[in-house]
N, C-alpha and C positions, 0 to 999 in steps of 0.2 A: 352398479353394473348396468351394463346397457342391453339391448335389446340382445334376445338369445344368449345372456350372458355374457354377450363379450364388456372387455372393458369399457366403461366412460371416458371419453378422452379429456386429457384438461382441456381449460380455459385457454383463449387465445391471449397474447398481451394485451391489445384493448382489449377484452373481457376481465381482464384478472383484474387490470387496474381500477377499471368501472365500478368492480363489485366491491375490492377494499374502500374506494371512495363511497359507494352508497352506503355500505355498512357502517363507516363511522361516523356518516349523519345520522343514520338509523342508531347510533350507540348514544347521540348524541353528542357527538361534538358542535362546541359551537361556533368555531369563525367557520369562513367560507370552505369547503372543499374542494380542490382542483384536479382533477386527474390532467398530467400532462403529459398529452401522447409522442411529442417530439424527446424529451428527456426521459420518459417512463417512469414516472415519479408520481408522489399528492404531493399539493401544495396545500395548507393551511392558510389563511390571510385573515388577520383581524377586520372589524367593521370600518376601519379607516386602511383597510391593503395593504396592512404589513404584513412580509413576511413572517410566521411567526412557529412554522414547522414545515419542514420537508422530509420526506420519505421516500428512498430509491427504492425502485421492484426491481432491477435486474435481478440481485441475488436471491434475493425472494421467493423470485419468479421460479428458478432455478430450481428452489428447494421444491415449492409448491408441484413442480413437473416431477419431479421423482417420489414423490409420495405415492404408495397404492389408491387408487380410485377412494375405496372407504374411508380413508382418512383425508382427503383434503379438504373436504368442508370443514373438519375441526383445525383445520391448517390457516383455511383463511378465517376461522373466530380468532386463531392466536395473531394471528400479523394483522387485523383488526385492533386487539387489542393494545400490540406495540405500537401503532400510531397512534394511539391515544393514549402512549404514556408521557406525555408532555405536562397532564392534568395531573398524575402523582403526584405530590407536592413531597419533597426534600424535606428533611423537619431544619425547623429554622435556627438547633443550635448545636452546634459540632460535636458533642457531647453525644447528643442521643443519635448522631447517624454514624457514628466511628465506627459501630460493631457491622453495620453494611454497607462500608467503603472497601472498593476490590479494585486491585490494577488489571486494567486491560491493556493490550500489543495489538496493535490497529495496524492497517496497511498506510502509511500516510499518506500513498498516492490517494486514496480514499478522499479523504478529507482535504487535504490540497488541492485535487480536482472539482472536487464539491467548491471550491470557494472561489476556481477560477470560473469556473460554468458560471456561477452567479453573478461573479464581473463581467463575466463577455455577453449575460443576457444584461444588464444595466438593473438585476436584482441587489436590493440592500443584499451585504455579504452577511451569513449565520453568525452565533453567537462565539465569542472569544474562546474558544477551549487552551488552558495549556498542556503544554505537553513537552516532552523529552524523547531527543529521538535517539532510537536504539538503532546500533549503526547507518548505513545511509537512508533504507526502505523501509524501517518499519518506527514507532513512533507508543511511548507509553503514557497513560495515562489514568488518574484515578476516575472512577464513575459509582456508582450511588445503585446496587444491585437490585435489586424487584425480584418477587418471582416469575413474573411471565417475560421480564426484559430488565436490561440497563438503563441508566441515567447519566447522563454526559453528565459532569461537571463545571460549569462555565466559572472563569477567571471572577466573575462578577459576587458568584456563590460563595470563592473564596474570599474575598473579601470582608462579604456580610459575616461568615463566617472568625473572621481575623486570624486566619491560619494562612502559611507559605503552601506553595505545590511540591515543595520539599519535605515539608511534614507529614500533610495530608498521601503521598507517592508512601511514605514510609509507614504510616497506616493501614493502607492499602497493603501493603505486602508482609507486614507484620499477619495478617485478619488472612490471606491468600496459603500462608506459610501454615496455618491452623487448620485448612481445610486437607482432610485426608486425599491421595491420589496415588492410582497405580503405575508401576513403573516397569517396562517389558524389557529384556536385555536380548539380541539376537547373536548366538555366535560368541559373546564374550566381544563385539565387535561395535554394535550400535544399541543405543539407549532409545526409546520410545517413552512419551507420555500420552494417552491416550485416555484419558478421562472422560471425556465427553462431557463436560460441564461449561464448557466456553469458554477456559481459564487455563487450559491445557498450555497455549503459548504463552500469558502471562507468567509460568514459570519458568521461563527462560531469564527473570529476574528473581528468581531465589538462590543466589549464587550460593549460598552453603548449599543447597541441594548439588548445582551442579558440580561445587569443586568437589565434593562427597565422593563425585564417581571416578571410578579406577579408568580411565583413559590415555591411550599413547602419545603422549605430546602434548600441547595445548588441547581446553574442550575448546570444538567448531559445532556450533549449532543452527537450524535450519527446522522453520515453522511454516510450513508449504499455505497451511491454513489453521482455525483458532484452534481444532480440536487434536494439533499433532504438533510436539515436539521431539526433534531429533537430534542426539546430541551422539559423538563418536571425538577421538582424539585427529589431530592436524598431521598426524604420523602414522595412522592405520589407515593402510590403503582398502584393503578389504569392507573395512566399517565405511570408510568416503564412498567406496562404488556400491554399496547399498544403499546406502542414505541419498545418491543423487539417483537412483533408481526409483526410491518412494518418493522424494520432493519432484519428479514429474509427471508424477499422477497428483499431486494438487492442483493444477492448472484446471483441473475439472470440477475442482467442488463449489462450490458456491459461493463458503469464505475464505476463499484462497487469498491469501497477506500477498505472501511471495516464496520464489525458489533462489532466492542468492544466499549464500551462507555468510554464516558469523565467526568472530572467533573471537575469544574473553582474553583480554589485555588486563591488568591488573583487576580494575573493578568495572571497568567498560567494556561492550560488546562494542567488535568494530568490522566490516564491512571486510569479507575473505572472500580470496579466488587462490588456489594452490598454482604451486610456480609452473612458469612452460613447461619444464620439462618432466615433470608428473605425471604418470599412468593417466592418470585421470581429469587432466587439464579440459581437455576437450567437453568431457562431459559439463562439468562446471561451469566455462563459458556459456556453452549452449543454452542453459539453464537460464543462465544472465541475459543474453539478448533477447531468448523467450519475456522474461520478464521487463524488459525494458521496453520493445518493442512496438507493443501496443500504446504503451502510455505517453509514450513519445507521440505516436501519430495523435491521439488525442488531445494532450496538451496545444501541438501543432495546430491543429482544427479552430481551438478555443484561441491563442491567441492571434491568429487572421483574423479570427471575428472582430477580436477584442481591438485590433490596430485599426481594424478598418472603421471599427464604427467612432473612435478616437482619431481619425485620421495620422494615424505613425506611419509612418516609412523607415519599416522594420524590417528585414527578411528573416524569416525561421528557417533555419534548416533541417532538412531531414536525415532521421535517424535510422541509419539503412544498414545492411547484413547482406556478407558476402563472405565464401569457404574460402581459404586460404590453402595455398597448394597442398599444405599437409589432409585439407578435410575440416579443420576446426572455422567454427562460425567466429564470423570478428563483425565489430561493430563500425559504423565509419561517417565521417562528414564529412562536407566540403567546406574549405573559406578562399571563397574568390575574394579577389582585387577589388577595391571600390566600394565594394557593398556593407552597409553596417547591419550584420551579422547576429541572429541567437545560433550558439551554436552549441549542439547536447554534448552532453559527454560520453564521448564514446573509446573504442580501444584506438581505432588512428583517424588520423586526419591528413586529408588529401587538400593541397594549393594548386589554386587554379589563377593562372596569370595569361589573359588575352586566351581564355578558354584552353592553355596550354597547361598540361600538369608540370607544374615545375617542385614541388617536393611533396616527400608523404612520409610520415613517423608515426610513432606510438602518443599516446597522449601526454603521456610522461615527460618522454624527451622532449616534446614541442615545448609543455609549458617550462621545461630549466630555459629554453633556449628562448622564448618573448612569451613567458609570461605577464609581464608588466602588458603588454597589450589585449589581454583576454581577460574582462572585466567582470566577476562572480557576479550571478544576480541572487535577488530571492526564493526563486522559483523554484518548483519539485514537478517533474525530475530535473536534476541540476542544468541549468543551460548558462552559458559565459558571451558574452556579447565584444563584439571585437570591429570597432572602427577603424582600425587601422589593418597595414599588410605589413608583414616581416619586409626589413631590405632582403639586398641579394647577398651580406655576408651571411644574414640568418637562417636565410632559406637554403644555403652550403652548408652553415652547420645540422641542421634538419636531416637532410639530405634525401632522398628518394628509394626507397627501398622498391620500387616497381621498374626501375632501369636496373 
């Protein structure tokens, strides 16, 4: 407490990040420590400046701010401690780690964005993780549990190990399926998992748990963040309009995944948006370009960098939002004439010929009508790259929904 008892306020960003960097030389770590105040992150570097650990404080940072006064000091010993879980050592033979291997559900923009920042700084890129993505957003993978933190798994581990990421994923969720967890039912309408263990979203892969549940239609489930799972049927309207009412207060918590829903196709979760014409369309969108939004302008950000300091003659476009005369948020690009194009995936796409809109459709129908000219890249969030223009029969079939 501070003076007259009022609260202590936290730390600033540079402060917070200064003080996990001092304390984990103080902890003894031994490569170098870096507090870096442009990405708000430590960096680690061996005696030869390898990169050899990174650590984001955004969400961190987050957490660390909402803590009561009295407990942040024991906030930052524990996120002290997670940076220097690099030193745990893995035990070296699959046998003795199987009983504390656990699936995690990562946000993969997370980790996609992490590996592009480190291309567009001219950083060696981090260690090979794999992974499996669970419909478009979100991405699973096994990690090696601690009590104060987890253990990425790298491709490398498996190896030494001489196990698949098929085996070890199956492991994992054998070992997740053992652990107890509570299960809340609202209304007879929506399911809750709220454990508070960090593995809350990871059971959106225990499918007997989910087909177990009495739901209307297919299950749709939605993990806003790690400590909330939400599952309801594709045909309760009621369950969909509370579930998208919880999944937009995740946008605040610290480890927010994402707000787009799923829905279970035989044995795969696969990327859901309920049809137009649904009570509840609009909510759901809105949700989507919430989440797309941001990451879009970020990616943007990184690869200007990343073209400029390569010298490419790239254009990115941008991933923009705009109410449509009903009120529902749509997402949208441009692709001019001439220009060799990144362009996101969005709900439509507007042509621009000699600065003239000459067509605009859904993203759907453009690609039946010239997909062969809109080129998949690797990139997360999805972007398609397009050196070429529609002729002018294509751009009729298109056709302009704004005239």
């Amino acid at each position: 407490m501070g003076i007259l008892g009022r609260p202590t306020p936290p730390l600033s960003e540079d402060e917070f990040g200064q003080t996990i960097a001092d304390r984990m030389k103080q902890a003894g770590e031994p490569g170098e420590v870096i507090y870096d105040t442009d990405d708000f992150c430590i960096l680690v570097e061996d005696e030869d400046r390898n990169l050899v650990g990174q650590f984001r404080l955004e969400n961190v940072y987050q957490e660390y701010c909402s803590q009561p006064s009295a407990k942040r000091d024991a906030f930052l010993t524990k996120m002290v401690k997670l940076g220097l879980v690099r030193h745990k050592t893995i035990p070296e033979d699959f046998v003795d780690a199987k009983p504390d291997i656990l699936p995690a559900v990562r946000s993969r923009y997370t980790y996609e964005i992490m590996w592009l920042e480190q291309r567009a700084e001219g950083k060696p890129v981090g260690p090979d993780l794999p992974f499996s993505c669970v419909g478009d957003h979100l991405m699973s993978m096994p990690v090696y549990d601690l009590p104060e933190a987890t253990h990425t798994i790298s491709r490398d581990q498996l190896e030494l190990w001489g196990v698949s990421f098929y085996e070890t994923m199956e492991v994992a969720k054998h070992n997740l399926a053992k652990i107890e967890f509570s299960v809340a039912k609202s209304n007879d309408r929506l399911y809750g998992v709220m454990t508070g263990d960090s593995y809350d979203s990871s059971r959106l892969l225990l499918l007997d748990f989910v087909r177990h549940l009495e739901v209307h239609g297919q299950p749709v489930a939605m993990v806003p963040h790690r400590d909330l799972l939400l599952i309801t049927g594709s045909e309760d309207t009621d369950g969909l309009d509370v579930m998208a009412s919880l999944a937009n207060k995740g946008f605040a918590d610290p480890r927010y995944l994402t707000c787009t829903a799923l829905c279970l196709d035989g044995d795969e979760w696969v990327s859901w948006m309920p049809p137009k014409d649904h009570p509840h369309f609009a909510k759901f969108r809105l949700l989507e370009v919430k989440s797309m939004h941001g990451r879009y302008e970020r990616q943007k950000e990184l690869l200007e960098t990343l073209h400029e300091r390569d010298g490419t003659d790239l254009f990115v476009a941008t991933y923009k939002v705009v109410k449509d005369k009903t009120g529902t948020s749509v997402s949208y690009a441009v692709w001019s004439e001439g220009t060799d194009t990144l362009l996101p995936k969005t709900n439509k796409l507007f042509f621009l010929q000699d600065e003239d809109l000459v067509a605009s459709g859904d993203w759907d129908k453009v690609q039946q009508v010239v997909g062969d000219l809109m080129e998949e890249t690797d990139l997360y969030p999805a972007r398609y790259r397009v050196r070429g223009f529609p002729t002018a029969e294509q751009l009729a079939a298109i056709g302009n929904e704004l005239k």
